[in-house]
C-alpha positions, 0 to 999 in steps of 0.5 A: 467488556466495553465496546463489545456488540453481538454478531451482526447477520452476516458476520463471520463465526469463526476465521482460522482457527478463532472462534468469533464471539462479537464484534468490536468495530468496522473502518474503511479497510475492514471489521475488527471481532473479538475472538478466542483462540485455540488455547483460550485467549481473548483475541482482536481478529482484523478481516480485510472486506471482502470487496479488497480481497482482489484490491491488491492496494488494500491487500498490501496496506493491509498487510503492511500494517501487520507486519509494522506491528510485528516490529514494535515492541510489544508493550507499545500496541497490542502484540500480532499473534497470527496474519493469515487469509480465509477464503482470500481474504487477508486477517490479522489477529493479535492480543486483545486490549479491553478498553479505548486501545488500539487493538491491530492499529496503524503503529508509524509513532510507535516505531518512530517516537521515543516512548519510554520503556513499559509505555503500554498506551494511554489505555493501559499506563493512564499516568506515565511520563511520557515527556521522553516522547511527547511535550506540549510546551503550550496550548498551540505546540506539540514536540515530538521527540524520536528515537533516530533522526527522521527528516520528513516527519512531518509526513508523519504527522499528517496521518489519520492517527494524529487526529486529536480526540477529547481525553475524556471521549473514546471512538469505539462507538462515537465518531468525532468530527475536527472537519469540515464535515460530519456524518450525518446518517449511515444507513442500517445496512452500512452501504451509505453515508451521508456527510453534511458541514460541521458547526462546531468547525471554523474556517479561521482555526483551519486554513488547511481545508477549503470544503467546497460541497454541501453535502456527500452522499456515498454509496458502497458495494454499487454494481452499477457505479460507472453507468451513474458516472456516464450518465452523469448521475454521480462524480466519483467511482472507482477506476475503470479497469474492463478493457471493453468498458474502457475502450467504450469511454475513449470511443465517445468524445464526450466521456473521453473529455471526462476522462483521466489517465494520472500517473500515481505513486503505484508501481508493479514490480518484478523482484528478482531473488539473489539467492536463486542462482544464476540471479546470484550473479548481476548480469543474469538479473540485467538480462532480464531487466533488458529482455522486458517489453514494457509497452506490452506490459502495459497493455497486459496490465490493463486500460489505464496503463496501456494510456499512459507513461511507460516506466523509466525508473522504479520510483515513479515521478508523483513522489518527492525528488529527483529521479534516476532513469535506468538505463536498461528500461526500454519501450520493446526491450532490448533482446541484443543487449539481454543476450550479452549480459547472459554472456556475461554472466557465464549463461550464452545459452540461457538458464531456467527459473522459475515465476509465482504470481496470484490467480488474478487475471492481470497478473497472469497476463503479465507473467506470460509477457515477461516469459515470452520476452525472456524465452526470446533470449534464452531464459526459459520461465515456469509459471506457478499460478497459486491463490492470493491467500496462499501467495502472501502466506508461502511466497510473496513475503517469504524470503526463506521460502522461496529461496527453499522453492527456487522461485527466482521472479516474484511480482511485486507491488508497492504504494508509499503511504505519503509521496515520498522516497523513504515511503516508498523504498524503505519496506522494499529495500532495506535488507533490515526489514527482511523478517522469517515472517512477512517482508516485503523486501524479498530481493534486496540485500545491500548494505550500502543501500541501508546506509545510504538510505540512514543517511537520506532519512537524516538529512534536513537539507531537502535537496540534499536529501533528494540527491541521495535518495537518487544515488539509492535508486541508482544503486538499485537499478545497478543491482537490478533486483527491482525491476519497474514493469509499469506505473499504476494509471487508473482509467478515471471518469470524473462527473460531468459537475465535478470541478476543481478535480485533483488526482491523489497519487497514493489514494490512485483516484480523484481527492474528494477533500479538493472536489468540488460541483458546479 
């Protein structure tokens, strides 16, 4: 089998109940094995690293990956046998595709394209037609042809799985460079890479990228990456999320200058479960949403949130269009307006109900937020703290589940792969990508909002388009099933050389493509 390396030291022998028997490549979310199954089968087995699996970002793309392979049609990717968790770290298992296939990768066009029926991938049917999907009509041009009309799909194309490869040339084990850079050495122990500039690229051919470094070097798994960036040894790190290490940057004016505290398009949300009476009825689900002290949430959530905006809709304003602002969204909550809305809903007194939420310590913080404001108004909340792989095995995207439990509230997060409103909202209100597997939607299930939202994807009149997503997110806010409780906004410290500094609203940190040093 082509590809195929021995185990390297430190390597897993087992995940699950798959025996690991060699390993097949690494990217930046995690490291793909080849494995065997109980029964025998061959089997690609995808770990999240160990360093996401508290990220809840990468968590979530992980496992938003797994579950858009689970919707396409078998013969398109490798078929998704089993998404599970070990020691809390998230693992995908699916068939394996001997040779240069996608085995557990991204799968946007083969949910989207129009591929012909038995298309198995270039791997596996090297000589189909697949004109259906796919033309070139000259050297400059490619036509993509989709099942349904898709407005923005030139977000789409924007992905990383667009990137041209030579068609005689595989990526399994030779990386190929189209840009501006390339990587010049990765240190034996994967902790290290060092990118210099491309010779084989040409500023003529791509007007899209202006490379202003010479050169990257890029650490991975450093303990010490915020005392680099104070002492200004470094331009780029990851967020800073320890309230006394925050509150140390904000105390001193020359690292408060250096400091950025960016909306981005992260939001966490509380999902309220309609199939949970008295959630069945809408002002008991408005109660809550108007007994919510955002402000104290905010701080619950950490130094960057409690710096920044307060939520005033559930799509944050980094994303694409216009904005419909709830209402019922309030800076300390509105305990009088909570208390009528209970009346309303044939509950003065107030009810109980019950919150699961990850044993991660923001979440936990947030949770005894939400059930002291709702105590304030009558509701009482049980808490149910479980691990992170037991929450997106049994709760966070098991409608049936939770049903079954009687857990009313559930604590969500999203990020849309591209900052737009269908990439943002689809995955977590469209009733029809609630599966008996894993959803993400666990809360909405209106079919005016599925139709609206055909209706936005369709539409190539962009403020048109924008006018409809709004009247989406207005319907939500008057369902009241997805309640914002704060936009994710990183505490940032950029380098003391870096210029031309640029935030990347879905990646939540600086963009190194824009970054620049003095």
């Amino acid at each position: 089998m082509r590809g195929v390396r021995p185990l390297r030291p430190g390597d897993p022998t087992s995940v699950g109940s798959y025996k690991v028997t060699g390993f097949l490549g690494e990217g930046g979310q995690g490291s793909v094995y080849l494995g065997v199954s109980p029964s025998g089968e061959q089997v690609a087995i995808k770990l999240l690293h160990a360093r996401f699996a508290d990220d809840e970002q990468a968590v979530r793309r992980f496992r938003r990956e797994a579950e858009a392979a689970r919707r396409v049609a078998e013969f398109c990717t490798a078929r998704v046998l089993e998404v599970g968790a070990v020691n809390d770290q998230p693992f995908i298992v699916g068939e394996y595709v001997d040779g240069p296939s996608r085995n557990l990768g991204s799968s946007h066009f083969d949910l989207m394209l129009d591929l012909p029926s038995g298309y198995q991938g270039p791997a596996r049917s090297p000589g189909a037609n697949t004109d259906s999907a796919i033309q070139t009509p000259d050297d400059r041009t490619i036509v993509f042809r989709l099942k349904r009309p898709y407005a923005t799909f030139d977000d789409v194309v924007q992905l990383p799985e667009t990137v041209p490869v030579p068609k005689a040339k595989g990526t399994r084990d030779t990386v190929l460079a189209s840009g501006p850079y390339k990587i010049e050495s990765v240190s034996t122990d994967k902790k290290k890479v060092v990118l210099t500039r491309n010779d084989q690229w040409a500023a003529a051919t791509d007007p899209n990228r202006d490379p202003l470094p010479d050169r990257y070097e890029i650490d991975y798994q450093v303990t010490d990456a915020e005392q680099r960036l104070r002492a200004g040894t470094a331009e780029f790190g990851p967020s800073i999320t320890s309230p006394g290490d925050a509150a140390a940057v904000l105390a001193d004016s020359a690292l408060k200058k250096r400091a950025d505290v960016p909306v981005t398009a992260s939001v966490r949300m509380l999902a309220i479960n309609p199939q949970v009476p008295p959630f069945d009825k809408a002002d008991c689900r408005k109660a809550v949403v108007r007994a919510l002290n955002l402000k104290q949430l905010g701080l619950a959530y950490g130094p960057g949130a409690a710096q920044s905006r307060l939520p005033t809709s559930l799509v944050p304003p980094t994303v694409a269009g216009g904005r419909w602002r709830d209402p019922n969204l309030k800076a300390e909550g509105d305990p009088q307006a909570a208390k009528q809305s209970l009346a309303a809903c044939g509950k003065p007194a107030g009810f109980a109900t019950s919150y699961v939420y990850r044993n991660l310590p923001s979440e936990q913080q947030i949770a005894q937020v939400v059930q002291r404001d709702l105590a304030a108004i009558g509701i009482e909340v049980k808490l149910r703290q479980v691990s992170t792989a037991e929450f997106h095995k049994s709760y966070g995207g098991n409608p049936g589940r939770l049903k079954q439990q009687g857990i009313g509230l559930i604590p969500k997060s999203w990020a849309p792969d591209w900052p737009d409103p269908d990439a943002f909202l689809s995955s977590i209100a469209d009733s029809r990508q609630i599966t008996d597997t894993y959803s993400f939607n666990v809360s909405v299930r209106v079919k005016a909002i599925d139709d609206l939202m055909d209706r936005a994807r369709a539409e190539l009149d962009a403020g048109k388009r924008a006018d409809l997503w709004t009247e989406v997110e207005q319907k939500l806010a008057d369902e009241a099933v997805l309640v914002p409780l704060v936009w994710i906004s990183p505490l940032l410290l950029r380098g003391q050389n870096a210029v031309n500094v640029h935030v990347s609203p879905v990646y939540d940190n600086y963009d190194l493509l824009t970054m620049g040093v003095r």
